[in-house]
C-alpha positions in Angstrom: 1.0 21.8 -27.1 -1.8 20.2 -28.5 -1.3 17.1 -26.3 -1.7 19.2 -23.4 -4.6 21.1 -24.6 -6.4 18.3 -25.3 -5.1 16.3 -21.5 -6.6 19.5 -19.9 -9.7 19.2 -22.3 -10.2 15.7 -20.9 -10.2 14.1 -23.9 -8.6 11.2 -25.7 -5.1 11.1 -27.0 -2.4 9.0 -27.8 0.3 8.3 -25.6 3.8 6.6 -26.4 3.8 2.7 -24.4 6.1 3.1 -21.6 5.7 -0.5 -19.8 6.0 0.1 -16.1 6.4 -1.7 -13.3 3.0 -2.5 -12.3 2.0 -3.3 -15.8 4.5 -6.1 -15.9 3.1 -7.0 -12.5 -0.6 -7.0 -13.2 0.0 -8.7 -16.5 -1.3 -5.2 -18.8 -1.8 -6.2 -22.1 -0.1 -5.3 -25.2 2.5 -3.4 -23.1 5.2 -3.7 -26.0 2.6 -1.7 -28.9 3.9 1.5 -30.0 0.9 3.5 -29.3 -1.4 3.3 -26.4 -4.9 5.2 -26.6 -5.1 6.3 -22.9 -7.8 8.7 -21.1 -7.9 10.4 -18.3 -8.8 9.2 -14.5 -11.4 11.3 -14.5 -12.6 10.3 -17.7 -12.4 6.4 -17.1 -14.0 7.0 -13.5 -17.2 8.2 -15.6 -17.2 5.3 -17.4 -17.2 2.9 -14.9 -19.3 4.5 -13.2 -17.0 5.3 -9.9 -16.7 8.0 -7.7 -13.4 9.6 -7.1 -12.6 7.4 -3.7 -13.2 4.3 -5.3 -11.7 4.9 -8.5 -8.5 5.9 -6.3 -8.6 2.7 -4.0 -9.5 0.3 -7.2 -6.2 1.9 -8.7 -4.5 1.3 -4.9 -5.8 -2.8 -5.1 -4.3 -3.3 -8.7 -8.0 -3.6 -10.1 -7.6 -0.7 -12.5 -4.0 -0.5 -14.4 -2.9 2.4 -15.4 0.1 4.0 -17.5 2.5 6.9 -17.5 1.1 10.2 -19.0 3.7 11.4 -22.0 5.7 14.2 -19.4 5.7 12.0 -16.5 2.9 13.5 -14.7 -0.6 12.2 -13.6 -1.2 8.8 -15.1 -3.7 7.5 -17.6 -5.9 5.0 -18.0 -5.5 2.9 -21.1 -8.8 2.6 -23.3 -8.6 -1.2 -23.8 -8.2 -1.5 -20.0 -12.1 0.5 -19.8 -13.6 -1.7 -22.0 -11.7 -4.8 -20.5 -13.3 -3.4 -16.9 -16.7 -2.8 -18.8 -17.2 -6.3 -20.0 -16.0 -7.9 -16.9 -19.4 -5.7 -15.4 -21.2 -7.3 -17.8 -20.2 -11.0 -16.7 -19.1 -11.0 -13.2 -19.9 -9.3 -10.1 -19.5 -5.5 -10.8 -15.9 -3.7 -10.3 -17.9 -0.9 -7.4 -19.6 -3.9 -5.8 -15.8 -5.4 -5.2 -14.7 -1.6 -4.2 -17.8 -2.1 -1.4 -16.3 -0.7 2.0 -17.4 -1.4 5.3 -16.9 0.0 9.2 -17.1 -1.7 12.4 -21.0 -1.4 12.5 -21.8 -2.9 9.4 -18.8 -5.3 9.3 -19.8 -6.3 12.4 -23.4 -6.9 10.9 -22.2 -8.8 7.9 -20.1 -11.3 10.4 -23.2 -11.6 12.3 -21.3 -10.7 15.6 -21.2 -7.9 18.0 -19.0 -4.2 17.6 -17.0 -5.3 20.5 -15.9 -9.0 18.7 -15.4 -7.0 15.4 -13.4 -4.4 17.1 -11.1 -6.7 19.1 -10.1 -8.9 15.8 -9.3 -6.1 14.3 -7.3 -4.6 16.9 -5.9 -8.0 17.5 -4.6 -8.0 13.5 -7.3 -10.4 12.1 -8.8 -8.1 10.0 -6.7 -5.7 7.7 -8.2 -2.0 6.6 -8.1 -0.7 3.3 -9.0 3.0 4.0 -9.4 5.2 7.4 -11.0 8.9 7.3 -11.3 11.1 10.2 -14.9 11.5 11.8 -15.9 15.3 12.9 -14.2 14.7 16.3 -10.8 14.0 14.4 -11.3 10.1 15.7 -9.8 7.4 13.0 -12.7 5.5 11.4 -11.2 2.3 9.8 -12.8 0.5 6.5 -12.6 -2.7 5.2 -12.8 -4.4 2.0 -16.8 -6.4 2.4 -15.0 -9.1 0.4 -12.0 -9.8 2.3 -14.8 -9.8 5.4 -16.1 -12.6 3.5 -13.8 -14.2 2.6 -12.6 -14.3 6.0 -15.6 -15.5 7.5 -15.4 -18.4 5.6 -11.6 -18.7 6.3 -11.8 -18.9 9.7 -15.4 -19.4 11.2 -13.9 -20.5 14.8 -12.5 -17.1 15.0 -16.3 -15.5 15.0 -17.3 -17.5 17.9 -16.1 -18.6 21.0 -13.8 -17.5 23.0 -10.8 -15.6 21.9 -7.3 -17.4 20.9 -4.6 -17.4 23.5 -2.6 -14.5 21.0 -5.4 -12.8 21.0 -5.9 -12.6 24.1 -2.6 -11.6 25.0 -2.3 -8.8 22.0 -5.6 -7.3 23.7 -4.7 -7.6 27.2 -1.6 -5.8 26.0 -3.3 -2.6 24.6 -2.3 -3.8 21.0 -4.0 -2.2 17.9 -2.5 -3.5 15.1 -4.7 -1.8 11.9 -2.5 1.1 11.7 0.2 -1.3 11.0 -1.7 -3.5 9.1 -2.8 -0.8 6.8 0.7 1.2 6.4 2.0 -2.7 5.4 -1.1 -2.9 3.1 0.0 0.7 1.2 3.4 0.2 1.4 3.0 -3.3 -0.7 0.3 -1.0 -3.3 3.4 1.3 -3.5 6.5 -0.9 -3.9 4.5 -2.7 -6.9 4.2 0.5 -9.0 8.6 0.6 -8.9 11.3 -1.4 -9.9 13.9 1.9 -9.4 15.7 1.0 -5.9 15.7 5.0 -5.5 11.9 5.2 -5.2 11.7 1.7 -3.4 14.4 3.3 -0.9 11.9 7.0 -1.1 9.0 4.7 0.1 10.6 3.0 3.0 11.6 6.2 4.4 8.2 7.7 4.0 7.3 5.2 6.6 10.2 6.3 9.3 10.4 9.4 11.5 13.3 11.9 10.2 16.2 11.1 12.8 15.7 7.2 12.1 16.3 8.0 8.5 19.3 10.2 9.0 20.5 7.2 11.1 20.7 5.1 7.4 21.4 8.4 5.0 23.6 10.0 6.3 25.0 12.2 2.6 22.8 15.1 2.3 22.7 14.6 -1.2 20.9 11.3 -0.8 18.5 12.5 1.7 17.6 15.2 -1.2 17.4 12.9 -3.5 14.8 10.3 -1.4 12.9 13.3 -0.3 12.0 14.8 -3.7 11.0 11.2 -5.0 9.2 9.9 -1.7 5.8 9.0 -2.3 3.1 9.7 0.5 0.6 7.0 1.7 -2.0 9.0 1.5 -2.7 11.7 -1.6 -3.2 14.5 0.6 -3.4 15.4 4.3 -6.1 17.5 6.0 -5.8 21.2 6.1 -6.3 21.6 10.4 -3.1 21.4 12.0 -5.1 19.2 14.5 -6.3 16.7 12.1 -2.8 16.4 10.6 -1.2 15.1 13.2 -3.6 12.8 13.8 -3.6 11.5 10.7 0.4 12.1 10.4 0.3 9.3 13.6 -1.0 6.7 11.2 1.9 7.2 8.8 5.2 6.8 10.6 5.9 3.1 11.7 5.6 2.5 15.6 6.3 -0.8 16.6 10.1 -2.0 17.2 9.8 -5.1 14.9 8.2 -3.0 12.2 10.8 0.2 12.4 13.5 -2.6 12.6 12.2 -4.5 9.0 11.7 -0.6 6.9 15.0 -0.2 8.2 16.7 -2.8 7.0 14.9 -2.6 3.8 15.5 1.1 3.3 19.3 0.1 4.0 18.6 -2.3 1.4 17.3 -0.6 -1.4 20.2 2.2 -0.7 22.9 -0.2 -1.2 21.0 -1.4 -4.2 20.3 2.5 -5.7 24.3 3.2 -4.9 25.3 -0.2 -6.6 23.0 0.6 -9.8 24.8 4.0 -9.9 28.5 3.1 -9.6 27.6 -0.3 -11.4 29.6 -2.0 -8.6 28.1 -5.2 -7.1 25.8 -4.7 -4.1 27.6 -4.6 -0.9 26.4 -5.4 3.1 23.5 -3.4 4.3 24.5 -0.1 6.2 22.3 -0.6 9.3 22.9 -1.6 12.3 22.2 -4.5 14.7 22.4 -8.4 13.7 20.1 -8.5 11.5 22.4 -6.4 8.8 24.4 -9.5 8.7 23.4 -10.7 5.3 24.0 -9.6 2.3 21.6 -7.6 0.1 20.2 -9.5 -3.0 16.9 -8.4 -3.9 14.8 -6.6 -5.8 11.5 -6.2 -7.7 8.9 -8.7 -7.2 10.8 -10.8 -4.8 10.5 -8.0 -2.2 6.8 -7.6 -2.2 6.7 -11.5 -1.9 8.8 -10.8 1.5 6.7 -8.3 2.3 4.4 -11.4 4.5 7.2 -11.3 6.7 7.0 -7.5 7.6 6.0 -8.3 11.7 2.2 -9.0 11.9 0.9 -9.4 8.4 -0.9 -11.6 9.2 -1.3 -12.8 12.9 -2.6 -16.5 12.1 0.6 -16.9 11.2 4.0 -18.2 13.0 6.2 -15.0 11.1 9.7 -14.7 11.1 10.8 -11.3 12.9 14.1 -11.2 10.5 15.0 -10.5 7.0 15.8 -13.7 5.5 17.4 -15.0 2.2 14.8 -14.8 -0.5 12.9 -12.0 1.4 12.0 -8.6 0.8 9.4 -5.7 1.0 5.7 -6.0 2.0 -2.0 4.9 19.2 -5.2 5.7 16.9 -9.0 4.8 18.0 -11.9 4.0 16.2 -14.8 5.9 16.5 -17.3 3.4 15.0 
């Protein structure tokens, strides 16, 4: 009781170390000590001097760790992580200049090329958002990180000028937008890194898949319960007008035949992974159909979000294989602006 008093008082307490997933990911320090003196998000967002959005995407992009809260429930910022973040200001370029977001306008600006070029390397998969948000007319605005614009700029200047690659070309000519699918593979990567548990890896995938698809690979009732109540949402909550959710709710399911195809296999995958951990039976074929469930399933943790560069169109400067291979796993809207 007096842990939760003083949670809801947004103060600081002491928490027992649980090392999770991500921790052991983003190398946390001094995961294995007995005691960890956490506070609040809302506390450590004061401190760094965040708003709630960035605070939320920094925790998204890995920047800011975090750790379990004592009863499972909203998570915690470790103390020694604040300061870490707080000297790092000190010395480096700040932690909200790196959280900087940009749209097509002022993207556009900072490449020093027109809406139109800005729009159709996006479209085309060149660029990857970070964040979308619906304008007043419910139309998708997409964001980018200014970094990764800068960084790409430097990557690939022949891309800013020019005329357009042949793949480009075609992609556009073909109606293609790729940044819903860049960003769902961009959250789903953000996701799978917070899990080992091949339940909640196998809850993820099928947040990504209309319902019949699913029922297509879970076909017990009892499993379909049990991925439903652990299924984690790519975005923290949905707008309140029906009209607006379903827009947004088209952002959220996977679209694209090569894409339904990879969660697929992956959430047949996981399941065969989840089912072997419970019966403590070795892991057997994937149950999905088609070819590609030839091989079987040997994969977890960080292996999977290094596979996840083969999930169709990650990146589209790239020759990417279009089938799960050994070694491999994990990780129409218009724009307003």
């Amino acid at each position: 009781m007096v842990v939760q008093n003083a949670v809801a008082q947004n103060t600081v307490v002491r928490n027992a170390a649980v090392p999770t997933a991500s921790e052991q990911l983003w190398g946390a320090r001094d995961v294995n000590r007995a005691v960890h003196e956490t506070v609040t998000a809302v506390r450590a967002a004061q401190e760094l001097g965040l708003k709630k959005h960035e605070f939320d995407l920094a925790v998204q992009l890995g920047r800011i760790r975090t750790v379990a809260d004592l009863d499972g429930g909203r998570r915690r910022v470790a103390r020694e992580e604040v300061d870490r973040l707080l000297e790092l200001d000190l010395r480096a370029t700040p932690l909200r200049e790196r959280l900087r977001t940009a749209g097509t306008s002022e993207g556009a600006t900072l490449l020093n090329i027109g809406r139109a070029r800005f729009t159709g390397l996006a479209r085309a998969g060149y660029l990857q958002p970070v964040r979308f948000y619906l304008n007043r007319y419910r139309a998708v605005v997409w964001l980018y990180l200014v970094e990764e614009l800068a960084d790409f700029a430097a990557r690939h200047p022949e891309l800013l000028r020019g005329h357009y690659p042949d793949t480009m070309r075609a992609a556009l000519a073909a109606g293609e937008d790729r940044r819903p699918r860049n960003w769902r593979s961009r959250r789903l990567g953000q996701l799978l890194a917070r899990t080992e548990d091949p339940w909640e890896q196998a809850a993820i995938f099928s947040s990504l898949l209309a319902p019949d698809r699913v029922a297509r690979v879970v076909d017990a009732p009892h499993e379909a319960d049990r991925l439903a109540a652990l299924r984690a949402g790519l975005v923290a909550a949905e707008p309140r007008s029906p009209a607006a959710r379903e827009a947004v709710r088209t952002l959220l399911v996977a679209d694209d035949p090569d894409e339904i195809d990879w969660i697929v296999l992956n959430l047949a995958i996981s399941l065969n992974e989840a089912r072997s951990k419970d019966t403590g039976s070795a892991p057997q074929r994937p149950a999905c159909e088609g070819p590609t469930a030839r091989r079987p399933a040997r994969h977890t943790g960080l292996r999977l979000l290094r596979g996840l560069e083969r999930m169709p169109s990650w990146r589209p400067w790239r020759a990417l294989p279009r089938r799960w291979s050994r070694g491999s796993r994990k990780p129409q809207a218009h724009e307003a602006h």
